[in-house]
ZAFIKE-545736 format. One record per residue (C-alpha): chain; residue in three letters; x, y, z. Coordinates in Angstrom, 1 decimal. Example, Ala and Ser with C-alpha at 12.3 -4.5 7.8 and 13.67 -1.06 7.14 Angstrom:
{kette:A; rest:ALA; east:12.3; north:-4.5; up:7.8};
{kette:A; rest:SER; east:13.7; north:-1.1; up:7.1};
end
This chain:
{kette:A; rest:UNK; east:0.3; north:-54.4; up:-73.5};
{kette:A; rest:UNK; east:-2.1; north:-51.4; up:-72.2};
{kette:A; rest:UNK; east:-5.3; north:-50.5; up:-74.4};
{kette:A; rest:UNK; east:-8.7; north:-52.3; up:-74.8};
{kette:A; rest:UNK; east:-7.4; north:-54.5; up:-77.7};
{kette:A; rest:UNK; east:-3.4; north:-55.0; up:-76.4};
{kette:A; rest:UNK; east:-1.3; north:-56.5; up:-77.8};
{kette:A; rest:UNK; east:-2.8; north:-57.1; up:-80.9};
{kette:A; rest:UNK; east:-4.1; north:-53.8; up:-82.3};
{kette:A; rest:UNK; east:-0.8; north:-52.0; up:-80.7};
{kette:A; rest:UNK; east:1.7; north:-54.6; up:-82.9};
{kette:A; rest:UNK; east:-0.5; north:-54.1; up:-85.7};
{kette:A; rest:UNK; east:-0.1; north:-50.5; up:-85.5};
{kette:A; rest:UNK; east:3.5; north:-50.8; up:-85.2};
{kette:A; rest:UNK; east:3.5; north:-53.0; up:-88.2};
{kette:A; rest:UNK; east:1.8; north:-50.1; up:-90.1};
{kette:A; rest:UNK; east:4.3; north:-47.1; up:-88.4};
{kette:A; rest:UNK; east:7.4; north:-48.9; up:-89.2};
{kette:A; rest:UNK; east:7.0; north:-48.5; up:-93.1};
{kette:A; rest:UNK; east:6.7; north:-44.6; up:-92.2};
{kette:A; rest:UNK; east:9.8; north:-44.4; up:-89.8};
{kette:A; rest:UNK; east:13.1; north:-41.5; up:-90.8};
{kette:A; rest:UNK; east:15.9; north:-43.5; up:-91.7};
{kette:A; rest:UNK; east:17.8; north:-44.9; up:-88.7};
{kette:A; rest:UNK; east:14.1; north:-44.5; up:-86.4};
{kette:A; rest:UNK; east:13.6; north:-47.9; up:-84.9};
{kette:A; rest:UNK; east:10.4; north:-49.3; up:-82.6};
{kette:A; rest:UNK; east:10.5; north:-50.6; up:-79.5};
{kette:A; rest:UNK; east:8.2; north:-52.9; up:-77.9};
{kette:A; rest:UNK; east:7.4; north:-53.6; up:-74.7};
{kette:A; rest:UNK; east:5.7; north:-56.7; up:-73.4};
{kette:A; rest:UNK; east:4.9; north:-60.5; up:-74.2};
{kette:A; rest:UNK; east:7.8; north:-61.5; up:-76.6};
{kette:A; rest:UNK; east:5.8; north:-64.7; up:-77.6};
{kette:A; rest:UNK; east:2.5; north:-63.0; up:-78.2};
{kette:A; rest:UNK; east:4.1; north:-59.5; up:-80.0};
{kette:A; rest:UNK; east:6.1; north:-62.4; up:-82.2};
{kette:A; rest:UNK; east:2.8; north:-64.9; up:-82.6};
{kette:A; rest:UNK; east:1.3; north:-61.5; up:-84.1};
{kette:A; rest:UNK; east:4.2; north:-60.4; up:-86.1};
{kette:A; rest:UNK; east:4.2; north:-64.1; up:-87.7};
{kette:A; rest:UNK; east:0.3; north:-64.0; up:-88.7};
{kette:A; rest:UNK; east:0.7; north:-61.0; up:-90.8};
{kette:A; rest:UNK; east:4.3; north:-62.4; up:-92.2};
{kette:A; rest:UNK; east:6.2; north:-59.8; up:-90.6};
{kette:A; rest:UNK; east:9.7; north:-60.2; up:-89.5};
{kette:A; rest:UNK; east:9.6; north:-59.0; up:-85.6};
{kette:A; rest:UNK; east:13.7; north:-58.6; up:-86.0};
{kette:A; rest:UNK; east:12.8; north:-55.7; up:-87.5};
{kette:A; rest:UNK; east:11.0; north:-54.6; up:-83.8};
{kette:A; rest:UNK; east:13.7; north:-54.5; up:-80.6};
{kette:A; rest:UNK; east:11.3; north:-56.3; up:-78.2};
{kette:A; rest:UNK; east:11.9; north:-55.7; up:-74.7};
{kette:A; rest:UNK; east:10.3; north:-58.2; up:-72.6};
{kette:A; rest:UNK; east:7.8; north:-57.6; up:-69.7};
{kette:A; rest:UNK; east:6.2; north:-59.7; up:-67.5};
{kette:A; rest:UNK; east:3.0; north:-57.7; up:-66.4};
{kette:A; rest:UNK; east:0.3; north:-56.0; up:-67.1};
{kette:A; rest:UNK; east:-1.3; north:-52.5; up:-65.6};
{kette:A; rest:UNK; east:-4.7; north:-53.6; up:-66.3};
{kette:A; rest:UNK; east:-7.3; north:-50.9; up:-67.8};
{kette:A; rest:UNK; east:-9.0; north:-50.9; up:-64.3};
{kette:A; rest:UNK; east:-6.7; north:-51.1; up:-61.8};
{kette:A; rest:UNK; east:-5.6; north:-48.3; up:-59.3};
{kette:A; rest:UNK; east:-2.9; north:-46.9; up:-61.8};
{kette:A; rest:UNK; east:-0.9; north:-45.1; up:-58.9};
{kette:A; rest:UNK; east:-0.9; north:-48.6; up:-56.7};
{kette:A; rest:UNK; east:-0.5; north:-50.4; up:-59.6};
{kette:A; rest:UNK; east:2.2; north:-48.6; up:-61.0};
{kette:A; rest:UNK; east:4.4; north:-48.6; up:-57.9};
{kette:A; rest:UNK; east:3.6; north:-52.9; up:-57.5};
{kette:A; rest:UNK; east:4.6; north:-53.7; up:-61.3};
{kette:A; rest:UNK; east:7.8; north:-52.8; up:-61.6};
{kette:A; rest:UNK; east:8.1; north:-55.3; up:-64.8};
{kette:A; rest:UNK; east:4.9; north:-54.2; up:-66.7};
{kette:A; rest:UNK; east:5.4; north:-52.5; up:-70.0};
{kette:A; rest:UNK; east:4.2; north:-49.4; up:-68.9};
{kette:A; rest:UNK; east:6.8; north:-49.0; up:-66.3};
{kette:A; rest:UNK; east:9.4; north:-50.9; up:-68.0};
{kette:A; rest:UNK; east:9.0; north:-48.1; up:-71.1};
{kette:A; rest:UNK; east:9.7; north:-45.1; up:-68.9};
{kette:A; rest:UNK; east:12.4; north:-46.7; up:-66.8};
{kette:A; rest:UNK; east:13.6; north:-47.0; up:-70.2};
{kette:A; rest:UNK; east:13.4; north:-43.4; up:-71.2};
{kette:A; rest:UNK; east:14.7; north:-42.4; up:-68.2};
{kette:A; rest:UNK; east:17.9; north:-44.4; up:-68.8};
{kette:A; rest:UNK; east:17.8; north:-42.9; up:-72.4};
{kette:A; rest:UNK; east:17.6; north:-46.4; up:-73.9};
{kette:A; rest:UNK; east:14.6; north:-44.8; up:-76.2};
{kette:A; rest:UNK; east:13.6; north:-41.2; up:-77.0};
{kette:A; rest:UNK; east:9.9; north:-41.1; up:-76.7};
{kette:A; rest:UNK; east:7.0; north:-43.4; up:-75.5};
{kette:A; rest:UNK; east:3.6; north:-43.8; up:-76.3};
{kette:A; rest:UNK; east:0.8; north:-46.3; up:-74.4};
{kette:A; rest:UNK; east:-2.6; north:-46.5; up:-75.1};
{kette:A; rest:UNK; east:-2.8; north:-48.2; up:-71.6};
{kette:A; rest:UNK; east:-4.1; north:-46.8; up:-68.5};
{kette:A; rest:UNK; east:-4.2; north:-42.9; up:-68.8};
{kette:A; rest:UNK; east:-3.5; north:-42.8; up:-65.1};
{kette:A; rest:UNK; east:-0.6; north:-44.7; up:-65.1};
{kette:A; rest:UNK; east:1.0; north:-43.0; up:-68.0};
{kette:A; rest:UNK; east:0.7; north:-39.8; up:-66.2};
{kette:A; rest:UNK; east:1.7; north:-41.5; up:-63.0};
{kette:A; rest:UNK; east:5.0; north:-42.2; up:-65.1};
{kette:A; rest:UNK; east:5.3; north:-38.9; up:-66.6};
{kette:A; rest:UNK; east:5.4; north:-37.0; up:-63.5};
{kette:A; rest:UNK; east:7.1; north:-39.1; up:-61.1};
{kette:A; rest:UNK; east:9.9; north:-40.5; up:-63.9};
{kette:A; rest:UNK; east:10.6; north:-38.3; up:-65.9};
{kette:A; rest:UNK; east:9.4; north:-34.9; up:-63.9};
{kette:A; rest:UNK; east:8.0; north:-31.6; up:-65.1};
{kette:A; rest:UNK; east:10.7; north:-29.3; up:-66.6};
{kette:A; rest:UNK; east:12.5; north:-27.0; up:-64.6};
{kette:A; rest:UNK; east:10.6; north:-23.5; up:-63.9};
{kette:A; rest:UNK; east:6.9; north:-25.3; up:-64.9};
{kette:A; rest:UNK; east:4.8; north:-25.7; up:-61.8};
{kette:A; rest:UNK; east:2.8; north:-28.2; up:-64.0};
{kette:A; rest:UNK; east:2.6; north:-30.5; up:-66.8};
{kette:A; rest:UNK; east:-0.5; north:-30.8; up:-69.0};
{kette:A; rest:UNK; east:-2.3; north:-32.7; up:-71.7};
{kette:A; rest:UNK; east:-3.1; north:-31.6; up:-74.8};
{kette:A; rest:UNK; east:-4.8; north:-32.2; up:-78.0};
{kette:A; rest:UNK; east:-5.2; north:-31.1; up:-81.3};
{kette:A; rest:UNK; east:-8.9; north:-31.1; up:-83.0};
{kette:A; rest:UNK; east:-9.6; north:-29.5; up:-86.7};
{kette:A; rest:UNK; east:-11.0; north:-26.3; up:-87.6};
{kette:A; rest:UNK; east:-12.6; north:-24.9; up:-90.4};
{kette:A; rest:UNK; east:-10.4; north:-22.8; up:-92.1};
{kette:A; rest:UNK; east:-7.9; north:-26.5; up:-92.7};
{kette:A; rest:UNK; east:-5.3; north:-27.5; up:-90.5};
{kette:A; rest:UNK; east:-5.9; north:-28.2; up:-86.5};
{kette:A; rest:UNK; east:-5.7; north:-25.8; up:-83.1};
{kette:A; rest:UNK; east:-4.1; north:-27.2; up:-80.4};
{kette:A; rest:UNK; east:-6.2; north:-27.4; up:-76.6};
{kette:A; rest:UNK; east:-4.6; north:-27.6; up:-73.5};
{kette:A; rest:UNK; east:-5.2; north:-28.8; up:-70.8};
{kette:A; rest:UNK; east:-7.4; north:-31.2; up:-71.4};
{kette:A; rest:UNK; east:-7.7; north:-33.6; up:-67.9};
{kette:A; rest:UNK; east:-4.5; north:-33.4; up:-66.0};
{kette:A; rest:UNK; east:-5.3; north:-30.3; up:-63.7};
{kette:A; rest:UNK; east:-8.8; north:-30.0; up:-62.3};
{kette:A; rest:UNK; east:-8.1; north:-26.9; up:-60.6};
{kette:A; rest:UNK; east:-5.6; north:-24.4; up:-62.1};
{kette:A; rest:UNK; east:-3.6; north:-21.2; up:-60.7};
{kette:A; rest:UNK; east:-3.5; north:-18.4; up:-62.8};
{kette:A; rest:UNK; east:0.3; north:-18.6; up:-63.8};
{kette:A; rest:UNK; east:-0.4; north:-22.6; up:-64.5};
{kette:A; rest:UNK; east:-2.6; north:-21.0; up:-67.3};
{kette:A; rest:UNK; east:0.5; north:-18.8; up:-68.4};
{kette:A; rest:UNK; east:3.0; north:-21.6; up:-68.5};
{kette:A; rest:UNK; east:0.4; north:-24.0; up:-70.5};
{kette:A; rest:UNK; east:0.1; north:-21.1; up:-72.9};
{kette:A; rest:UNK; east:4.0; north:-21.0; up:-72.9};
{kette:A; rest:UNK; east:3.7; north:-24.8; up:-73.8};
{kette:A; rest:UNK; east:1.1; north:-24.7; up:-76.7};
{kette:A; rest:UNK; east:2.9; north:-22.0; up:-78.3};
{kette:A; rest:UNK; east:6.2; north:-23.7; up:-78.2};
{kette:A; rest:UNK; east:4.5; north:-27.1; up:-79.9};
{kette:A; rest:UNK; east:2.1; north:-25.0; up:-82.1};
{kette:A; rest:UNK; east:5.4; north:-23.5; up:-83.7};
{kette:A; rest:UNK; east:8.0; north:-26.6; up:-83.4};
{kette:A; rest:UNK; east:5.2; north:-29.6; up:-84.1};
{kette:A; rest:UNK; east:2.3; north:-28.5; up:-86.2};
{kette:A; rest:UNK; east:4.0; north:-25.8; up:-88.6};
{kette:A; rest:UNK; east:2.7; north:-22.5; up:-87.0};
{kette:A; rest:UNK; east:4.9; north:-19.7; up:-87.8};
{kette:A; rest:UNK; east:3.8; north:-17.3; up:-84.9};
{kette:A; rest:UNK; east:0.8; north:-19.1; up:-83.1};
{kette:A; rest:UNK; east:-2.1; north:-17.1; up:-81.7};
{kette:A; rest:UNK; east:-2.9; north:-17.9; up:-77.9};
{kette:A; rest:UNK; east:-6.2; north:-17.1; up:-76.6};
{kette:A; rest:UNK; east:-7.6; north:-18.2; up:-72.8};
{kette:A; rest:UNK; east:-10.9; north:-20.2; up:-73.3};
{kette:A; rest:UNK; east:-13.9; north:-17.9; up:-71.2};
{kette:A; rest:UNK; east:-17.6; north:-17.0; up:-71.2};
{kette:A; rest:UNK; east:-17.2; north:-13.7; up:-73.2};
{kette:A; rest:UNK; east:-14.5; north:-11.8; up:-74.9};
{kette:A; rest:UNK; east:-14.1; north:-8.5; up:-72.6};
{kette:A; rest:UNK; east:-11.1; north:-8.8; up:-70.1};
{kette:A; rest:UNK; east:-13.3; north:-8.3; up:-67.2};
{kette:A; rest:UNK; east:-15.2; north:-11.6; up:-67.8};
{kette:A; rest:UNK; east:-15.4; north:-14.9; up:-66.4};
{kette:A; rest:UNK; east:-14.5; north:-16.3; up:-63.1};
{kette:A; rest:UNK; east:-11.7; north:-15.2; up:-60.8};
{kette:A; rest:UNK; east:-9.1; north:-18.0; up:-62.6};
{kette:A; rest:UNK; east:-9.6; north:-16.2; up:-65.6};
{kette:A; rest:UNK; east:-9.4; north:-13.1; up:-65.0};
{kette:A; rest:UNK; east:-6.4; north:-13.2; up:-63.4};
{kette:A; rest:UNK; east:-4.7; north:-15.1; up:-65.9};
{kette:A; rest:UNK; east:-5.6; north:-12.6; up:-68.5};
{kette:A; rest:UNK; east:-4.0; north:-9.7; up:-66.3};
{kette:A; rest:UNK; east:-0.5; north:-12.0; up:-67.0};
{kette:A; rest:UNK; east:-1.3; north:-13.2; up:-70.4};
{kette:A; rest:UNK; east:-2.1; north:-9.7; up:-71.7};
{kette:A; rest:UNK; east:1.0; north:-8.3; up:-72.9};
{kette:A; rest:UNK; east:3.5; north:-11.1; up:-72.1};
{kette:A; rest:UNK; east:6.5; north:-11.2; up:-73.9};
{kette:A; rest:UNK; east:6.6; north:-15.6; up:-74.0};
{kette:A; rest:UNK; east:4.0; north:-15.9; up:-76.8};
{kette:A; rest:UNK; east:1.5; north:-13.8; up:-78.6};
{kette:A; rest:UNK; east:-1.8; north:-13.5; up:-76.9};
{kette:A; rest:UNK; east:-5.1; north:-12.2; up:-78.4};
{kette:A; rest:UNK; east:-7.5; north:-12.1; up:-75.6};
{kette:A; rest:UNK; east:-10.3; north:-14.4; up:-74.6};
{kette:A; rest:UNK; east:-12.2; north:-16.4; up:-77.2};
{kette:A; rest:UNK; east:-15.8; north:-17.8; up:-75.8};
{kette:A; rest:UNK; east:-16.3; north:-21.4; up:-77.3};
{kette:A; rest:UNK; east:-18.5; north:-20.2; up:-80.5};
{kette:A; rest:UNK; east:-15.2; north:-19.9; up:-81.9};
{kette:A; rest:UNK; east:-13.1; north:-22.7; up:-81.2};
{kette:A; rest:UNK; east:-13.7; north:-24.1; up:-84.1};
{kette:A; rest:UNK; east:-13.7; north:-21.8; up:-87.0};
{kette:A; rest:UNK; east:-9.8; north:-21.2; up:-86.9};
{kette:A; rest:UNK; east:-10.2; north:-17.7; up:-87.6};
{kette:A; rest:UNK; east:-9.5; north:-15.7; up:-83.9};
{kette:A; rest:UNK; east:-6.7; north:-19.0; up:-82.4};
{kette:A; rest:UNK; east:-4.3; north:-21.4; up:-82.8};
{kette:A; rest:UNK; east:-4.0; north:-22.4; up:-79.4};
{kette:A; rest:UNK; east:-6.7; north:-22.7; up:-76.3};
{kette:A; rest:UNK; east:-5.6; north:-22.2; up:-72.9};
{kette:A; rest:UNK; east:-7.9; north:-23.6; up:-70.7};
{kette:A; rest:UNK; east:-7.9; north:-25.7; up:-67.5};
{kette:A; rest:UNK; east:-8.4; north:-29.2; up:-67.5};
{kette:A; rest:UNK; east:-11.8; north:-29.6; up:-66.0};
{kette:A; rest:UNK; east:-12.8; north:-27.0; up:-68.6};
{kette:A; rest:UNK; east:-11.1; north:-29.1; up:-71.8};
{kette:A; rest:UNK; east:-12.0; north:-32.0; up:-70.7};
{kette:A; rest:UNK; east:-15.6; north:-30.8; up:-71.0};
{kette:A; rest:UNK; east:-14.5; north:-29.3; up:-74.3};
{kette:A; rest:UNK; east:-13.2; north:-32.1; up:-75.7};
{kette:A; rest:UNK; east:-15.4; north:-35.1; up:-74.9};
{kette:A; rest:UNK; east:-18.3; north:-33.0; up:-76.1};
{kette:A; rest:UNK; east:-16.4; north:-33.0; up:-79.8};
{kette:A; rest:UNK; east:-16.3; north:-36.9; up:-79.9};
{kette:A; rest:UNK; east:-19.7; north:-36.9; up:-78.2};
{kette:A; rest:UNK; east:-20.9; north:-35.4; up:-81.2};
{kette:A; rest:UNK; east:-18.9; north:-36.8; up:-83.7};
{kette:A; rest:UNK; east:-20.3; north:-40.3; up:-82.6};
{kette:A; rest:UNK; east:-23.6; north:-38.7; up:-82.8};
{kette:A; rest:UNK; east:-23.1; north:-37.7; up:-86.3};
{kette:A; rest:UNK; east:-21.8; north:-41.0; up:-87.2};
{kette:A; rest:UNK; east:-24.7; north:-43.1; up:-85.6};
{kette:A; rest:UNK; east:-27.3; north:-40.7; up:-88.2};
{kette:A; rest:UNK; east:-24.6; north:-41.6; up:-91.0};
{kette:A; rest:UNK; east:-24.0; north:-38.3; up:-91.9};
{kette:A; rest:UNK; east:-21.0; north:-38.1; up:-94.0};
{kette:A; rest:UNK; east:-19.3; north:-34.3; up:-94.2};
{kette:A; rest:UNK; east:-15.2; north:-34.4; up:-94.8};
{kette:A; rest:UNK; east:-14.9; north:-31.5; up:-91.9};
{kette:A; rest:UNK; east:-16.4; north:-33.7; up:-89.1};
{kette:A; rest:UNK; east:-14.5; north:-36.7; up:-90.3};
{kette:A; rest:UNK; east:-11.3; north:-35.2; up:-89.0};
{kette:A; rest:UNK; east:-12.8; north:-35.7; up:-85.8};
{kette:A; rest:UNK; east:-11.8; north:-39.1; up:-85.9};
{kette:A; rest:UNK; east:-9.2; north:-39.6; up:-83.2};
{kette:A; rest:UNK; east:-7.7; north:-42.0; up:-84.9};
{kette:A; rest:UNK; east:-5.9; north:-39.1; up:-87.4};
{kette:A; rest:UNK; east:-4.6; north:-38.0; up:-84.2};
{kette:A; rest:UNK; east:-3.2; north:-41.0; up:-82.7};
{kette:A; rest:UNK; east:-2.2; north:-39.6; up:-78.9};
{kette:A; rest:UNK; east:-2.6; north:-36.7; up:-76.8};
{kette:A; rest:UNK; east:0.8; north:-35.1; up:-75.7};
{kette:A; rest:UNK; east:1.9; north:-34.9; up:-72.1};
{kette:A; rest:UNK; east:3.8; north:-30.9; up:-72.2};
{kette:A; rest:UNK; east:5.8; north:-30.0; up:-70.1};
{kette:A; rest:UNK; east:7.8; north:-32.9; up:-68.6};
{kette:A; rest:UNK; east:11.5; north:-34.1; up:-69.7};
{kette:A; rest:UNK; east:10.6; north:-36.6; up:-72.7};
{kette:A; rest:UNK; east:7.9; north:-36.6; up:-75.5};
{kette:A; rest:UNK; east:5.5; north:-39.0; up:-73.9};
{kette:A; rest:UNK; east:2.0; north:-39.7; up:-75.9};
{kette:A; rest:UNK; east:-1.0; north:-40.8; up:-74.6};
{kette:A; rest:UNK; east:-3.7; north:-43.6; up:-76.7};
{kette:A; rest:UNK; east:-7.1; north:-43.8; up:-76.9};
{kette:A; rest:UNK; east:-8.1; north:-46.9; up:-75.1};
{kette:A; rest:UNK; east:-9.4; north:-48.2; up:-77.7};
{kette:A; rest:UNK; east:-7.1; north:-47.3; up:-80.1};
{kette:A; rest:UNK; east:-7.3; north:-49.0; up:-83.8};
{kette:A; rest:UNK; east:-4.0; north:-49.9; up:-85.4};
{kette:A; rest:UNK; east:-4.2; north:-46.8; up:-87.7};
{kette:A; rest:UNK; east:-4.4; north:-45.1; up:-84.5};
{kette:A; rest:UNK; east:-1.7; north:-46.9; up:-82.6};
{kette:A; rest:UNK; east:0.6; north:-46.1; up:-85.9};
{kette:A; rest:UNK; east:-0.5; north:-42.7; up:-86.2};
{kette:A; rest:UNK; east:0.9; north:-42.2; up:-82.3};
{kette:A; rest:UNK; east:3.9; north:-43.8; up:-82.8};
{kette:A; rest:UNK; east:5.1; north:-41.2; up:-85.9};
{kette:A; rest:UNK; east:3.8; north:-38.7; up:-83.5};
{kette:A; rest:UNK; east:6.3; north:-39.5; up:-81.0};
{kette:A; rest:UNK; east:9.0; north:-39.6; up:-83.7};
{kette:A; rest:UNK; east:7.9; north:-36.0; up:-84.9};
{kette:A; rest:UNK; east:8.1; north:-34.5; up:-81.3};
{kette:A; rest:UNK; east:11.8; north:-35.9; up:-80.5};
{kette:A; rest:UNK; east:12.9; north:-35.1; up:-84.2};
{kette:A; rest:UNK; east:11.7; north:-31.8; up:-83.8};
{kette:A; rest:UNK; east:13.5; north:-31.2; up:-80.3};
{kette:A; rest:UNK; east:10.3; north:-30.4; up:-78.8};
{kette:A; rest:UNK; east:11.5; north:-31.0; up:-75.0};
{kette:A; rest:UNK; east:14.3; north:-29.0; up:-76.0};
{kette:A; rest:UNK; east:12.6; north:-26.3; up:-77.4};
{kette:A; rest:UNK; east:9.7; north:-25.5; up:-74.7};
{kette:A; rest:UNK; east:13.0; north:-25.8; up:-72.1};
{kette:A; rest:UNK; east:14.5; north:-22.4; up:-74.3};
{kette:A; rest:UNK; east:10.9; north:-21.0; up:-73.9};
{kette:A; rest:UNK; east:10.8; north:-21.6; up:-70.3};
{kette:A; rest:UNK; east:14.5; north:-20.2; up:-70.0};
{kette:A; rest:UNK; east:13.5; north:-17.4; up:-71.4};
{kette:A; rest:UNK; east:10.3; north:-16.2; up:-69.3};
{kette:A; rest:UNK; east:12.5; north:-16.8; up:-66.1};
{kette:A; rest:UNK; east:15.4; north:-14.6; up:-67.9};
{kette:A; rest:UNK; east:12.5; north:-11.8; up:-67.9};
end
C-alpha cells in the first residue's frame, strides 16, 4: 500500500512480474484485499494467482516512519517483515516510506552478525555496458572507517553473486587518487582497504570516473557522500529529458530498469522503491528480490563476513 500511486501501480507491477517469476516463485501482497482484487479484476487478472495477505493500515508517505511504524502494527509494511521474520516469504520489497522500510530492516530483521552496519545501495550504468554498484547511498550520514571496509565487503559479495562480476574491483570514492588524500574518514579507510584479503581493492577513484567503468565495479562511499552522488545522476537525467535529448547511454538512467535499491547487510533481501515507482518499475523490484534470495545473497555476504573475522 506504500508509494505515491499505491495500490494501483504496485498490483499492476505485480501483474507484469508474475509472467517473469522461476517456476514454483509466487507473489505476495500485502494490503486492501478488496482494492488489490478491484485492480486485479479491471485488467482481467485472476488475483488467485496472488496470496493476498490482508492489512488494515497504511504508513502514509509523510508520516513519522519510526512512530508510525511502532503504532501500525497491521499496515503492510509491517505486516510484510513480520512476515519475513516468521519465514512466511523470502524477500520484500515496498516502495513505501523509505524510513519505515529501514526502520523494518534494522529493528526486524537485524544487521548480520560481525557488520556494525547495514547500507543501501544502488546500481547506475557505465559506459563500457553493464552497471557498477554504489554504496552507501543514504543510510549512514557519518561513517567509521571500518563501516567503509564492511560495505566494501558487502558490494563485492553482491557484485559477484547478483550482477555477474567474476572478481569485482572495489575502489573508495575521494577527491584525488593518491593514498594520502581526502579527509580523515578516507584516509583511514584506505590504510584497511589497501591490501585486505575480503575483496580486491584498487585504490581511490575521484568522481571523473565513476562512470566510465574502466578503473571500478564497486564504489565505497558513505552515505552523505552517495547520496550526493546519486541524486545528482537523476538530477541530470531529468534535465536531459526535459531538453528531449535522446542518447541510449543516459536512458539507462531511468530508475525504473532498476526497480529498488538493496538494503546489505541485514538477514533478508529487502528492496527499497522509488516513491513514485511505475508498474515497470514495481515489476522490475519484485524479480529483483527473486534474484537476490535465488542467488543466496544473505547467505553469501554471511561466508564473506565469516571469513574476514576468521582473519
Amino acid at each position: 500500500m506504500g508509494g505515491d500511486y499505491a495500490p494501483l501501480h504496485v498490483v499492476l507491477g505485480a501483474i507484469q512480474a508474475v509472467e517473469h517469476l522461476s517456476p514454483g516463485s509466487e507473489i505476495v501482497l500485502f494490503g486492501n484485499e478488496r482494492k488489490i482484487k478491484e485492480i486485479c479484476h479491471s485488467q482481467y487478472f485472476d488475483p488467485c494467482r496472488f496470496d493476498i495477505v490482508s492489512s488494515s493500515q497504511v504508513i502514509e508517505m509523510g508520516e513519522h516512519p519510526v512512530r508510525a511504524f511502532q503504532q501500525k502494527h497491521d499496515s503492510s509494511i509491517v505486516s510484510g517483515f513480520m512476515a519475513l521474520q516468521r519465514g512466511e516469504i523470502d524477500s520484500f520489497a515496498s516502495a513505501g516510506s523509505s524510513g519505515a522500510m529501514l526502520m523494518g530492516a534494522q529493528s526486524i530483521l537485524k544487521t548480520i552478525k560481525g557488520i556494525s552496519r547495514s547500507c543501501i545501495s544502488t546500481e547506475y550504468p557505465i559506459q563500457t555496458g553493464g552497471t557498477a554498484l554504489l554504496l552507501d547511498v543514504g543510510l549512514n550520514a557519518d561513517c567509521r572507517p571500518d563501516n567503509l571496509l564492511e560495505f566494501g565487503i558487502l558490494g563485492s559479495t553482491y557484485a559477484q553473486n547478483i550482477m555477474g562480476v567474476k572478481q569485482p574491483r572495489v575502489a573508495l570514492l575521494n577527491i584525488g587518487e593518491e593514498p594520502e588524500k581526502g579527509s580523515l574518514l578516507t584516509r583511514e579507510a584506505y590504510k584497511m582497504m589497501d591490501g585486505t584479503p575480503y575483496f580486491h581493492f584498487v585504490g581511490n577513484i575521484e568522481a571523473t570516473q565513476l562512470f566510465t567503468g574502466t578503473v571500478a565495479d564497486v564504489i565505497v562511499t558513505d552515505g552523505f557522500s552517495g547520496n550526493i552522488v546519486i541524486k545528482q545522476a537523476e538530477a541530470m537525467f531529468q534535465l536531459l529529458k526535459d531538453f528531449q535529448f535522446g542518447n541510449a547511454y543516459f536512458d539507462r538512467f531511468d530508475y525504473e530498469v532498476y526497480g529498488g535499491a538493496p538494503v546489505l547487510g541485514i538477514n533478508a533481501p529487502v528492496m527499497i522503491g522509488h516513491g513514485a515507482s511505475s508498474p515497470r518499475a514495481i515489476a522490475h523490484m519484485i524479480l529483483k528480490c527473486e534474484v537476490a534470495y535465488k542467488g543466496g545473497l544473505v547467505q553469501k555476504i554471511k561466508e564473506a563476513i565469516s571469513n574476514k573475522w576468521a582473519y
